[in-house]
MARVORO-280710 format. One line per field, with one value per atom (N, C-alpha, C): residue number from 1; chain; atom name; x, y, z. Coordinates in nm, 2 decimals. Example, Ala and Ser with C-alpha at 12.3 -4.5 7.8 and 13.67 -1.06 7.14 Angstrom:
n	1;1;1;2;2;2
chain	A;A;A;A;A;A
atom	N;CA;C;N;CA;C
X	1.32;1.23;1.32;1.28;1.37;1.29
Y	-0.57;-0.45;-0.33;-0.22;-0.11;0.00
Z	0.78;0.78;0.78;0.71;0.71;0.79
***
This chain:
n	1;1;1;2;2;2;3;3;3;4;4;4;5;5;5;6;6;6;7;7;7;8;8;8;9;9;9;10;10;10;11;11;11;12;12;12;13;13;13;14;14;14;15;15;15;16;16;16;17;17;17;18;18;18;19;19;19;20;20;20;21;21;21;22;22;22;23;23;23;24;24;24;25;25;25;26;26;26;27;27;27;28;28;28;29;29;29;30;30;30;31;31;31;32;32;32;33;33;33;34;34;34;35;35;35;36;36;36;37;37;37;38;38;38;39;39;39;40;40;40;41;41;41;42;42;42;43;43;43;44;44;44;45;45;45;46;46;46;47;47;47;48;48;48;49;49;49;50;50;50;51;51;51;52;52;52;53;53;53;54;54;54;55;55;55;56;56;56;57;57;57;58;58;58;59;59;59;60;60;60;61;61;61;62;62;62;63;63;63;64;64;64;65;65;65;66;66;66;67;67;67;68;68;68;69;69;69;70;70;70;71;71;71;72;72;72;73;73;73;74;74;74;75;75;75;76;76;76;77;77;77;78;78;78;79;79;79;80;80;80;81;81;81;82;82;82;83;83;83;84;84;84;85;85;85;86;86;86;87;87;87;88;88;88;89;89;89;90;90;90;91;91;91;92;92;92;93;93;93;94;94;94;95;95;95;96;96;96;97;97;97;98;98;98;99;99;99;100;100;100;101;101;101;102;102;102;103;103;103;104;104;104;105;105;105;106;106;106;107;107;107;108;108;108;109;109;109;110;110;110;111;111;111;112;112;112;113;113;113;114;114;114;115;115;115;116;116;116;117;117;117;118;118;118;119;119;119;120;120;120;121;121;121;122;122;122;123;123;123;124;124;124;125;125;125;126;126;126;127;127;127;128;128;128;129;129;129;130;130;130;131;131;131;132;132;132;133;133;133;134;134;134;135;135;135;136;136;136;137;137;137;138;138;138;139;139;139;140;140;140;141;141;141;142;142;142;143;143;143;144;144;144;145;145;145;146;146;146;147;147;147;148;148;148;149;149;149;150;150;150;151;151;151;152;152;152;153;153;153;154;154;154;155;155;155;156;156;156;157;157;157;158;158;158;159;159;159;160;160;160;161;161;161;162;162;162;163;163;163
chain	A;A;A;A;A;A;A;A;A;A;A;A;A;A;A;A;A;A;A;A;A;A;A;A;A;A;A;A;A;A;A;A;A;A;A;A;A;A;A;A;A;A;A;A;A;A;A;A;A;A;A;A;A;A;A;A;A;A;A;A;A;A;A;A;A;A;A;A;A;A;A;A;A;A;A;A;A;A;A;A;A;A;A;A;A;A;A;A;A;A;A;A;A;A;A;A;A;A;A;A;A;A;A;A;A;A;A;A;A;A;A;A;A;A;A;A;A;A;A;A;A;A;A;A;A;A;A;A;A;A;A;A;A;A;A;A;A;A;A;A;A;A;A;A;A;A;A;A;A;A;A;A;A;A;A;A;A;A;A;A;A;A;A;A;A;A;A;A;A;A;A;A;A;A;A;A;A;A;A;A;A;A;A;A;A;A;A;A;A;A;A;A;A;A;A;A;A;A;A;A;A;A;A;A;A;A;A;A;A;A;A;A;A;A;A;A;A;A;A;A;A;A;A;A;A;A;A;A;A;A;A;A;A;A;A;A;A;A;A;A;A;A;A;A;A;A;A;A;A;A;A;A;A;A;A;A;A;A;A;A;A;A;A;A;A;A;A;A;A;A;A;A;A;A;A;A;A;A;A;A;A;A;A;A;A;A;A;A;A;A;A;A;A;A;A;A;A;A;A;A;A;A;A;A;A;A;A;A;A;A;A;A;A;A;A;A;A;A;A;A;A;A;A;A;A;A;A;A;A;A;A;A;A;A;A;A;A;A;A;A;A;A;A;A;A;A;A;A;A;A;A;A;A;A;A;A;A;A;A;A;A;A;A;A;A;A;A;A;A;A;A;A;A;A;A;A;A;A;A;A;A;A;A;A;A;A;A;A;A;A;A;A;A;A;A;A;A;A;A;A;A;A;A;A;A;A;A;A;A;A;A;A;A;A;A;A;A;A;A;A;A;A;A;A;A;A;A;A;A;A;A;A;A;A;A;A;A;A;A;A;A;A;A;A;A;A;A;A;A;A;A;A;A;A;A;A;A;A;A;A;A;A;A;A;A;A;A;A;A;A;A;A;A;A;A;A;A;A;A;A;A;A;A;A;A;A;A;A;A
atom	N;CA;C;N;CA;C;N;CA;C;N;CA;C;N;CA;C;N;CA;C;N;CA;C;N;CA;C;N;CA;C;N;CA;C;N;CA;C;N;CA;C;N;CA;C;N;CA;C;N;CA;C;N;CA;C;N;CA;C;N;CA;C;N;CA;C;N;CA;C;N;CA;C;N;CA;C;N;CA;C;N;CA;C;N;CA;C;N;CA;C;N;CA;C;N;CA;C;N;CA;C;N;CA;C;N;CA;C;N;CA;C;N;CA;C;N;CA;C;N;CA;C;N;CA;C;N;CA;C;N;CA;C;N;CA;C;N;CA;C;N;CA;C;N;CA;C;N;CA;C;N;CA;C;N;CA;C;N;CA;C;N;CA;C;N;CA;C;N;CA;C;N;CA;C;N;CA;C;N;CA;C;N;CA;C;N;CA;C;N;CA;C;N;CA;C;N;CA;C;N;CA;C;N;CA;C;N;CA;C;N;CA;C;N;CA;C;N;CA;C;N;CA;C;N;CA;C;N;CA;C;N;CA;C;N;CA;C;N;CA;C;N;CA;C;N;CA;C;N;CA;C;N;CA;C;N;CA;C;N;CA;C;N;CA;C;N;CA;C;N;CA;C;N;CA;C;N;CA;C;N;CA;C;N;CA;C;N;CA;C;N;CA;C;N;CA;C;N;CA;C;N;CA;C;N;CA;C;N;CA;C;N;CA;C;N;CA;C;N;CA;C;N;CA;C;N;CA;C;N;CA;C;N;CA;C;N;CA;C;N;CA;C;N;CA;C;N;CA;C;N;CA;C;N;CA;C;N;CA;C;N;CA;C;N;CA;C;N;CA;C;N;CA;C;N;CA;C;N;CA;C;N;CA;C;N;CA;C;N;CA;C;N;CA;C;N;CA;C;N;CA;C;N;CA;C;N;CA;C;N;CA;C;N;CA;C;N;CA;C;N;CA;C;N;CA;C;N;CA;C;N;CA;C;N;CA;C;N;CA;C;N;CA;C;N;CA;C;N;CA;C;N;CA;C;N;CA;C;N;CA;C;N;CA;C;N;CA;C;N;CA;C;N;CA;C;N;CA;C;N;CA;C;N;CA;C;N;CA;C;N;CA;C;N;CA;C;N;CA;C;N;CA;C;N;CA;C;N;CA;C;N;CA;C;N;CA;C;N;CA;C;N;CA;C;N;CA;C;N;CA;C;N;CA;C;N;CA;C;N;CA;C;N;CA;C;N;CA;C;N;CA;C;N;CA;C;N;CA;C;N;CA;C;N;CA;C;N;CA;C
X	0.08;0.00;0.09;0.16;0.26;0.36;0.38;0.47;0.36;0.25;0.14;0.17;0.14;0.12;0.22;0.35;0.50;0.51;0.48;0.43;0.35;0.27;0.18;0.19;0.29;0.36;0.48;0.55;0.68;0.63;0.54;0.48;0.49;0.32;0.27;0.40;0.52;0.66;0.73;0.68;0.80;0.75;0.61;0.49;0.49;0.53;0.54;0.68;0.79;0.90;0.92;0.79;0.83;0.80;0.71;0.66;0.77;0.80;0.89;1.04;1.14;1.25;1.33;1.30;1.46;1.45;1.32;1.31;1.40;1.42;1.46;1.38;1.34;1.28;1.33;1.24;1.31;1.22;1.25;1.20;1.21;1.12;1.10;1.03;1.05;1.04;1.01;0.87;0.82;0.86;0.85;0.82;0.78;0.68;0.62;0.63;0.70;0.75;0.71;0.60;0.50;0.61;0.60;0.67;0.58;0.67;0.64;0.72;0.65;0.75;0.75;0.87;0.81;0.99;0.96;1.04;1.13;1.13;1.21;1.27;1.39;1.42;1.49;1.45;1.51;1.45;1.36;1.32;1.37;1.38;1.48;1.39;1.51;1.44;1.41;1.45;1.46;1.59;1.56;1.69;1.64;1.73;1.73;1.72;1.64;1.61;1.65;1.76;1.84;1.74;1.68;1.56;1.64;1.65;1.73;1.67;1.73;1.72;1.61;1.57;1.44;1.47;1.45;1.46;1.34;1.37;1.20;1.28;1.21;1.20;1.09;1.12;1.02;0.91;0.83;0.76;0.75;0.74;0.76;0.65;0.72;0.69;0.53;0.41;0.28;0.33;0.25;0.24;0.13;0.15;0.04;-0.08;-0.23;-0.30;-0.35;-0.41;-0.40;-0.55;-0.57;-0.69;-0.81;-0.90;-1.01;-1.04;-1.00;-1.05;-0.92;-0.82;-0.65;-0.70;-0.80;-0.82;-0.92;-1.01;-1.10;-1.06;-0.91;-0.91;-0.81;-0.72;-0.65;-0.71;-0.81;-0.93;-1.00;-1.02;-1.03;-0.97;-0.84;-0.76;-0.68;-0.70;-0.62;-0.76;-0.81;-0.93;-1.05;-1.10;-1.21;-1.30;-1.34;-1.45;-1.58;-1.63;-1.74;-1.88;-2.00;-2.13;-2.23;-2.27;-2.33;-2.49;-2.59;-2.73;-2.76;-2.77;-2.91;-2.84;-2.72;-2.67;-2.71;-2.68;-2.70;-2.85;-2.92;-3.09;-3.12;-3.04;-3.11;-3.05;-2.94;-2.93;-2.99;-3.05;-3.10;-3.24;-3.32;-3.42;-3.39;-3.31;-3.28;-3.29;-3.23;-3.22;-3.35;-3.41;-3.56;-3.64;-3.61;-3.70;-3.69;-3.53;-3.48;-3.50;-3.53;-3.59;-3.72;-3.80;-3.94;-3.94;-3.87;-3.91;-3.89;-3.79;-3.77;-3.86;-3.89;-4.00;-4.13;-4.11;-4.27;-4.25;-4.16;-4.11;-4.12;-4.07;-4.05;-4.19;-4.29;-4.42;-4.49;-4.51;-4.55;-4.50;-4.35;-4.33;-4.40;-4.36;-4.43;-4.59;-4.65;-4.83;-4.78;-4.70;-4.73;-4.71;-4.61;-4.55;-4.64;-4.70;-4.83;-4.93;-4.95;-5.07;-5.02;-4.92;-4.85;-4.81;-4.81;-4.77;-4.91;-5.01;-5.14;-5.13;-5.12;-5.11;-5.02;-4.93;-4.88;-4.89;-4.99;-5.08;-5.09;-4.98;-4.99;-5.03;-5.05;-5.13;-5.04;-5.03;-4.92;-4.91;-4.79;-4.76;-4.75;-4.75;-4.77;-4.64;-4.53;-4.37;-4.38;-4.45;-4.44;-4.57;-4.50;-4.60;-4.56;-4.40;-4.35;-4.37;-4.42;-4.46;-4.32;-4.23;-4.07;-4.07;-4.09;-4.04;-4.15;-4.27;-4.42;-4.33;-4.27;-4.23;-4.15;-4.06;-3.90;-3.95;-4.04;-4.08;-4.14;-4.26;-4.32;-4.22;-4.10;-3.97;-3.92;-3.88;-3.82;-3.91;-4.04;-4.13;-4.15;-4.12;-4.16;-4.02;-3.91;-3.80;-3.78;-3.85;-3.83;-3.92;-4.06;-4.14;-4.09;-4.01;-3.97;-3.83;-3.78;-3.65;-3.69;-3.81;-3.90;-3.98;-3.97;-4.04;-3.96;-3.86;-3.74;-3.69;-3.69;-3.63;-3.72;-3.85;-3.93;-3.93;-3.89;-3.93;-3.80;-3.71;-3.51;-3.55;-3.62;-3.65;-3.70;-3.79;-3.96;-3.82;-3.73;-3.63;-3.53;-3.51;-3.44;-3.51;-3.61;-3.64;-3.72;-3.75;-3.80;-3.69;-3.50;-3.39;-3.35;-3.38;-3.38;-3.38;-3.34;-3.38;-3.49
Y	-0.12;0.00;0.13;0.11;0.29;0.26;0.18;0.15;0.22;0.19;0.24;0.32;0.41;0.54;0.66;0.54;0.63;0.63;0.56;0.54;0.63;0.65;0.78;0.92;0.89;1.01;1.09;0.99;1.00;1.04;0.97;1.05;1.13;1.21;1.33;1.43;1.38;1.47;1.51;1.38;1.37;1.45;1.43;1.51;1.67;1.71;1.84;1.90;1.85;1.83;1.94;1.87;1.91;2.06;2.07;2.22;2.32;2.25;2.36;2.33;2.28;2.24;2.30;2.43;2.44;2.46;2.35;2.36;2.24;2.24;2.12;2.03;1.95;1.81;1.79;1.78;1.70;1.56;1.47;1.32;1.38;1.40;1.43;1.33;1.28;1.12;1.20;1.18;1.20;1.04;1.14;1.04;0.90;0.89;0.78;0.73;0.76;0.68;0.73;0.82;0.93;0.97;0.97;1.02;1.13;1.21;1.38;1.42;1.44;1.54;1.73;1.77;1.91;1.95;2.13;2.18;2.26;2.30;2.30;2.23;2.19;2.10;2.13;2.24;2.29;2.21;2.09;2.07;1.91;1.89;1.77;1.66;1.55;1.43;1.44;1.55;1.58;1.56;1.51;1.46;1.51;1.54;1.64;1.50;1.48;1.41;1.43;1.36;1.37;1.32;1.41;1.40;1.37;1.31;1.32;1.44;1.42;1.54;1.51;1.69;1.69;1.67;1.58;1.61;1.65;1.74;1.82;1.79;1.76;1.73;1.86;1.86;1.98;1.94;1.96;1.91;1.95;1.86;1.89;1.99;2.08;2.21;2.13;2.22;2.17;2.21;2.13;2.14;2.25;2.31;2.37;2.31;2.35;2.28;2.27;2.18;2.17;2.24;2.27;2.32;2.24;2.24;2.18;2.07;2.14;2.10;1.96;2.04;1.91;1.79;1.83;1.68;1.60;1.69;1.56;1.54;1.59;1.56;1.43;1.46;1.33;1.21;1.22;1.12;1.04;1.12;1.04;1.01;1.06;1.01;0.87;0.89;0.71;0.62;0.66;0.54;0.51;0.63;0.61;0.57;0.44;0.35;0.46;0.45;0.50;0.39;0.42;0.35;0.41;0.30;0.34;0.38;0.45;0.52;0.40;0.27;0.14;0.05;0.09;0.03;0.11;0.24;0.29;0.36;0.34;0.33;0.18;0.14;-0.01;-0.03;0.06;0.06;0.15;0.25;0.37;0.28;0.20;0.15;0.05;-0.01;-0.10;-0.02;0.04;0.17;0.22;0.27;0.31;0.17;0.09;-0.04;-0.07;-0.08;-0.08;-0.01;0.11;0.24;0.22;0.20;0.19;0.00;-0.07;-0.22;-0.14;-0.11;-0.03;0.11;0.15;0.24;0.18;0.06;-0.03;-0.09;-0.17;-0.21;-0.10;-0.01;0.10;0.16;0.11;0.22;0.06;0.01;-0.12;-0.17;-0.11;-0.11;0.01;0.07;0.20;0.24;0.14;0.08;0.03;-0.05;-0.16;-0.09;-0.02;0.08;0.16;0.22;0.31;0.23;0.13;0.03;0.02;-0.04;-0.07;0.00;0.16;0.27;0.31;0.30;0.35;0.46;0.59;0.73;0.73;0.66;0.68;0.64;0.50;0.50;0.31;0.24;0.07;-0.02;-0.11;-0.19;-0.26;-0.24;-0.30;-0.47;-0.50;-0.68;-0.69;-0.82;-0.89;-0.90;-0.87;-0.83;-0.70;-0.62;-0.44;-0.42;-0.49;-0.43;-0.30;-0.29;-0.18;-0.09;0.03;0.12;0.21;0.20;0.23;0.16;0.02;-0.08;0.01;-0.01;0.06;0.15;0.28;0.39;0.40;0.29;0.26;0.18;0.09;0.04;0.13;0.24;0.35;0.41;0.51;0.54;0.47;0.34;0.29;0.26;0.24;0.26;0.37;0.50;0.62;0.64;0.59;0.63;0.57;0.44;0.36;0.44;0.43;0.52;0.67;0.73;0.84;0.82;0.72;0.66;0.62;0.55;0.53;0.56;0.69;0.80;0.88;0.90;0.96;0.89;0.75;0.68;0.67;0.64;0.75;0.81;0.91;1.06;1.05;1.00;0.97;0.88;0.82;0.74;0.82;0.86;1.00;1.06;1.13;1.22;1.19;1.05;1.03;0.93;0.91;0.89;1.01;1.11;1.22;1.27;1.23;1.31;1.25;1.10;1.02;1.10;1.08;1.13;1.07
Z	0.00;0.00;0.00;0.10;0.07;-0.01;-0.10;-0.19;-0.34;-0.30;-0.41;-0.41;-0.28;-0.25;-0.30;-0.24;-0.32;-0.47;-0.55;-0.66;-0.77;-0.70;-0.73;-0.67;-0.57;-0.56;-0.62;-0.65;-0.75;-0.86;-0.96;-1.07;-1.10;-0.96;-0.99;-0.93;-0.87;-0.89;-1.01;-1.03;-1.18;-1.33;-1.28;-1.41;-1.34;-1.18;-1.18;-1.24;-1.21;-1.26;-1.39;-1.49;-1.61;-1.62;-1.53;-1.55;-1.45;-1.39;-1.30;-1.30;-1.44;-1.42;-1.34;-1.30;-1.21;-1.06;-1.01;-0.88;-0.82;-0.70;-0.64;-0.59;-0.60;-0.51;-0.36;-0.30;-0.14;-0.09;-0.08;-0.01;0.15;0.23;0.38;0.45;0.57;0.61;0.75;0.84;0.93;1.03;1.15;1.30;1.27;1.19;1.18;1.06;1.01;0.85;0.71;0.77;0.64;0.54;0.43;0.32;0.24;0.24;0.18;0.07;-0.04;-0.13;-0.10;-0.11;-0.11;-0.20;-0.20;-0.28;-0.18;-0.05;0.06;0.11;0.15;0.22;0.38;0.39;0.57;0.70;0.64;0.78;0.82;0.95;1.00;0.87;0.84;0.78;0.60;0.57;0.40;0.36;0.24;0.14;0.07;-0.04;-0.16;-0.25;-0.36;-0.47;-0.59;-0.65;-0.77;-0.88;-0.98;-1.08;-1.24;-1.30;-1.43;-1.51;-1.56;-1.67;-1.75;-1.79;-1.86;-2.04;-2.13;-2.29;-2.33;-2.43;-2.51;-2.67;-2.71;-2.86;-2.94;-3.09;-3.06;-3.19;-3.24;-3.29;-3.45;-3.51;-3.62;-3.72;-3.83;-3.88;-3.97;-3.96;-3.99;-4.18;-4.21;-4.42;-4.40;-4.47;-4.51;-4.59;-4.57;-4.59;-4.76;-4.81;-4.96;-4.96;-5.10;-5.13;-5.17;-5.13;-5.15;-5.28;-5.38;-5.51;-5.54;-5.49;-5.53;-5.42;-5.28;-5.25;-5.35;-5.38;-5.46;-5.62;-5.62;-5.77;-5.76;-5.61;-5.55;-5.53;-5.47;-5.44;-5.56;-5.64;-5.77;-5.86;-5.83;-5.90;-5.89;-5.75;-5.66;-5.67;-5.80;-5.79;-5.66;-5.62;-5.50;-5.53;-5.48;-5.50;-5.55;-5.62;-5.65;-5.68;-5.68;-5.69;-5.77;-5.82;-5.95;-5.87;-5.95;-5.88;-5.88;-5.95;-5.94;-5.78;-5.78;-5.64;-5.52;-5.54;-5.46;-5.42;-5.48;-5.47;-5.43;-5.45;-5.41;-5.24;-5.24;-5.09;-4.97;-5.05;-4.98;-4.98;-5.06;-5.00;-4.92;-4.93;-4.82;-4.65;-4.67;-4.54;-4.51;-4.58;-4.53;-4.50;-4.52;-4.51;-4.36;-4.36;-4.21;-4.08;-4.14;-4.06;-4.05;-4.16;-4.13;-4.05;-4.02;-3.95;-3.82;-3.80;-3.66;-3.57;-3.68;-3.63;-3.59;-3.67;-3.61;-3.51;-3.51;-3.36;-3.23;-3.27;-3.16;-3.12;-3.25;-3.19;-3.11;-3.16;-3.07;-2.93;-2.94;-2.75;-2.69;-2.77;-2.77;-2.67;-2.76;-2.73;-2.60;-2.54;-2.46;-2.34;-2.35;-2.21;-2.19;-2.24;-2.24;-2.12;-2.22;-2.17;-2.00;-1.98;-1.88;-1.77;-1.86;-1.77;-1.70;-1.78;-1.71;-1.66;-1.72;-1.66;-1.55;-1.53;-1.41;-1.30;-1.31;-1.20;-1.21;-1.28;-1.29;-1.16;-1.25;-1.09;-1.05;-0.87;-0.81;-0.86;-0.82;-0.79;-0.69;-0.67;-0.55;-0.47;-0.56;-0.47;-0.39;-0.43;-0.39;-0.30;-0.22;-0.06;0.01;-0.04;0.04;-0.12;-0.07;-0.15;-0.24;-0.19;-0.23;-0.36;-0.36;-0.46;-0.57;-0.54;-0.67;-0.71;-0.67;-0.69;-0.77;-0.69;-0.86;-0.96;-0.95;-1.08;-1.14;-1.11;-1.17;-1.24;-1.15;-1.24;-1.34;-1.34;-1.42;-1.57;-1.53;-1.65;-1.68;-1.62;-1.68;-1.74;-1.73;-1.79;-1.96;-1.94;-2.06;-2.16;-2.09;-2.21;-2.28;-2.18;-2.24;-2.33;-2.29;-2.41;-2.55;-2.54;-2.62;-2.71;-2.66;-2.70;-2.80;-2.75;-2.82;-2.93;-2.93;-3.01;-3.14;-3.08;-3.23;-3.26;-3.24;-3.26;-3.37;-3.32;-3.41;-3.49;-3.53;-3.58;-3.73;-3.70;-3.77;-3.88;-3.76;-3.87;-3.90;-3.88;-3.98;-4.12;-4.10;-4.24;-4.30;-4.24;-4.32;-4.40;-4.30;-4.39;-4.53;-4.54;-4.66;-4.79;-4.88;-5.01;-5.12
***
């Protein structure tokens, strides 16, 4: 455990280190064996901490950026997959097909939570005598329906965004 501790102490030394290279470090060792980092070292029980040296590398000079038109003339030029409209119609209805199976699904839970939610107001079970438990299930079904809710609604626009 204080081997951890020194551990994650040494670090966050060694990560302050970088920001403050020309301080000194001190290891300070209490009465009871507590280990301290500090940047003083005048008080009984501190040793000064020999830290290696700091290397900075420096980063290399940014390209300047290309113009819009040289990427897509790049792009087509290294052969970018392209799709022909009968493919790609045949994939955009696949997609709305998908969207509209999902949307049906989602209104049909949709129905059942409703049913289930009963204004707020569902009929206990026979586990929920303590009125706490009614309450979190109430929550937990008012949470679903409203996730539910949402997820149609995401549903609605994104096939309205379809083409």
């Amino acid at each position: 455990m204080k081997f951890a501790i020194f551990s994650a102490v040494l670090l966050a030394v060694l990560g302050s280190v970088s920001a403050y290279a020309q301080s000194e470090v001190y290891l300070c060792v209490d009465d009871r064996g507590n280990k301290e980092y500090k940047n003083t070292g005048g008080t009984k029980g501190c040793k000064r901490v020999e830290l290696p040296g700091i290397t900075t590398i420096e980063a290399p000079r940014a390209r300047p950026a290309a113009a819009p038109t040289a990427v897509a003339k790049t792009a087509a030029s290294e052969g970018f997959p392209k799709v022909d409209s009968t493919t790609q119609k045949a994939r955009d209805n696949d997609r709305r097909q998908i969207l509209a199976d999902e949307l049906k699904n989602e209104e049909q839970k949709l129905a059942a939570l409703k049913k289930d939610y009963n204004n707020g107001e569902p009929e206990r079970q026979g586990g929920e005598r303590n009125y706490a438990k009614y309450q979190e299930r109430v929550g937990s079904m008012k949470t679903d329906l409203e996730r539910t809710e949402k997820n149609v609604d995401a549903l609605k626009r994104e096939i309205a965004n379809l083409k």
